[in-house]
N, C-alpha and C positions, 0 to 999 in steps of 0.2 A: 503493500500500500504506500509504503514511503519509498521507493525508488532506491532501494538498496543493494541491488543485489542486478540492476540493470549495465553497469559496465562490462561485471561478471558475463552474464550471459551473453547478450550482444556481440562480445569479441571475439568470441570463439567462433561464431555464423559466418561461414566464406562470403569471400566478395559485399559486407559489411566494410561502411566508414561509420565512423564514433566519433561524435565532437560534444568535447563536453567547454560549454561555454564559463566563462568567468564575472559577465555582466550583463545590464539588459543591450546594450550595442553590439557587445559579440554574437549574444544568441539571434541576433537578427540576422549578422551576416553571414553566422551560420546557416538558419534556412535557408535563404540566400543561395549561399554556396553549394550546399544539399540539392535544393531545388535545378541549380545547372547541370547537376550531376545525372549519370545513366544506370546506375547500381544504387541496389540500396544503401540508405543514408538514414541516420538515429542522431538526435541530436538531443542530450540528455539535460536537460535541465533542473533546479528544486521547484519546487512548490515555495510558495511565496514571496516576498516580493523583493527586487534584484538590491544591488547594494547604492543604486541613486545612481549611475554614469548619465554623460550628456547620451541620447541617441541621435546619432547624426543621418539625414533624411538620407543620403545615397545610400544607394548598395552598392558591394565590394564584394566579391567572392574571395575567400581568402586560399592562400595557396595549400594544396592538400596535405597533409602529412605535415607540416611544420610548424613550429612551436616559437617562443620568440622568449629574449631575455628580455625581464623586467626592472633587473636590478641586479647591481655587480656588486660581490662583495668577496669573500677569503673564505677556503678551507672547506665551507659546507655549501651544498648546494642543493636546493628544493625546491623541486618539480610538482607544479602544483596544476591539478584538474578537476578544471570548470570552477564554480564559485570560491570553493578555499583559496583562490588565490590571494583574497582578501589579507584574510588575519595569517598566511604565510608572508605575504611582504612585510606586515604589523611585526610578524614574529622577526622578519632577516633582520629589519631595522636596530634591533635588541643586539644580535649577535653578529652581525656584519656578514649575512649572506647574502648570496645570489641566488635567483630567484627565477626560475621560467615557469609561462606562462604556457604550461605543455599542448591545450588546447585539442588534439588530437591523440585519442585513446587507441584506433586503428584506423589508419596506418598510424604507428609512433615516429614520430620524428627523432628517428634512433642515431643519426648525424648527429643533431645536439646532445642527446645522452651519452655520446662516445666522446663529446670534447666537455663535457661536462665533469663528466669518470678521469679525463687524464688532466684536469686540472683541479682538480677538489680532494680532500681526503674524505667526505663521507657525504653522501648522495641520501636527501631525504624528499620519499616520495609521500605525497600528500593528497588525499581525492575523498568524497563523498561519497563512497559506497564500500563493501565491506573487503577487508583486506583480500580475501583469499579468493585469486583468482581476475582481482581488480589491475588496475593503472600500474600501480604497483609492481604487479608481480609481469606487467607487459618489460616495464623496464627491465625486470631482471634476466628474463628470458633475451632481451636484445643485449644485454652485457654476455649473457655467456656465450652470443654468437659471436660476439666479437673479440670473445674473449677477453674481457677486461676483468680485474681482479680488485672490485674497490667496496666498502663497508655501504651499507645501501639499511637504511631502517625506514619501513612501511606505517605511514600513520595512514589510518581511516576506520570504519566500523569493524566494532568486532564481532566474531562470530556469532552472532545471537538478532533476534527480532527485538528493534529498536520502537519504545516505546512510543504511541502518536502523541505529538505533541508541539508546542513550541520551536520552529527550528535551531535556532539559535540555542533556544536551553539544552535540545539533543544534543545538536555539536560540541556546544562545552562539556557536556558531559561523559563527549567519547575524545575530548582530549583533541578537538578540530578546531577550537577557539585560538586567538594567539600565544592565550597563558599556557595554555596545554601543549602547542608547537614546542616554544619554547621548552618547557618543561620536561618533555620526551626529549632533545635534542641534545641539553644539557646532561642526561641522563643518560644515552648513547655514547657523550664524548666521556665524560665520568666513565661509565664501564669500561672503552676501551684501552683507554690509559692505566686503568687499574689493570688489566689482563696484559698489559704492555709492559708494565712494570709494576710487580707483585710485591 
């Protein structure tokens, strides 16, 4: 009922595009973009109401499969889909990351994720649906074709039915809000430095 488990399924369906927007001006030129298109096209949206962007009257089709930096910063890098992109930037601003704006769930814009991985030491993916099988684990799968070898922690829903509710209250309280980005991230770099030196 809450769009949880829609990245999931979706990506796995051949010849499927997945765009998961970030505001109400993307998800237009998402349809948009869908609509030019000859194969199925999903373009995953929340429920409720976007985060206030201008929408600008033209349409733009945007280029497929690719994703765009929203902010450059050191060491961590997070890949964020569709609405979180929000309180992910909130969160880089905290700890001085970088930030894409990944946009496309399939095709992944796995170019970016490869120069992403060889300039960051720990890749955090970020998205609205539940981890397993999500945005996420796209990314992972395109690291190990290309064989990259870098720390990658998956924030979004956990395995379980997410109560209806408030979106905003859900989110914070699977840890999708900025306090919770943060607080996972800080928590990743803690663990691994303790495992780096005992």
């Amino acid at each position: 009922h809450n769009g949880s488990f829609d990245l999931t399924y979706l990506r796995c369906l051949p010849n499927m595009t997945v765009m998961a927007p970030a505001d109400e001006n993307e998800c237009r030129q998402m349809l948009y973009t869908g609509f030019q298109m000859a194969s199925p096209v999903a373009v995953r949206y929340p429920r409720g109401t976007g985060p206030g962007v201008e929408v600008r009257k033209e349409m733009t089709a945007l280029p497929v499969g690719k994703g765009e930096i929203r902010r450059r910063g050191k060491a961590v890098a997070i890949l964020a889909f569709g609405s979180v992109l929000r309180p992910a930037l909130e969160a880089a601003g905290e700890i001085d990351a970088t930030v894409a704006n990944m946009r496309f769930v399939k095709p992944l814009d796995e170019a970016l994720v490869r120069e992403l991985a060889d300039t960051h030491d720990l890749l955090v993916t970020v998205e609205e649906n539940v981890v397993m099988g999500g945005a996420g684990s796209a990314v992972l799968e395109a690291l190990q074709r290309a064989a990259k070898s870098v720390p990658v922690l998956q924030l979004g829903l956990p395995d379980r039915f997410i109560d209806q509710g408030d979106p905003g209250i859900q989110l914070a309280h699977a840890g999708l809000n900025k306090e919770g980005i943060v607080k996972s991230i800080r928590a990743r770099i803690l663990s691994d430095s303790l495992r780096q030196n005992p």
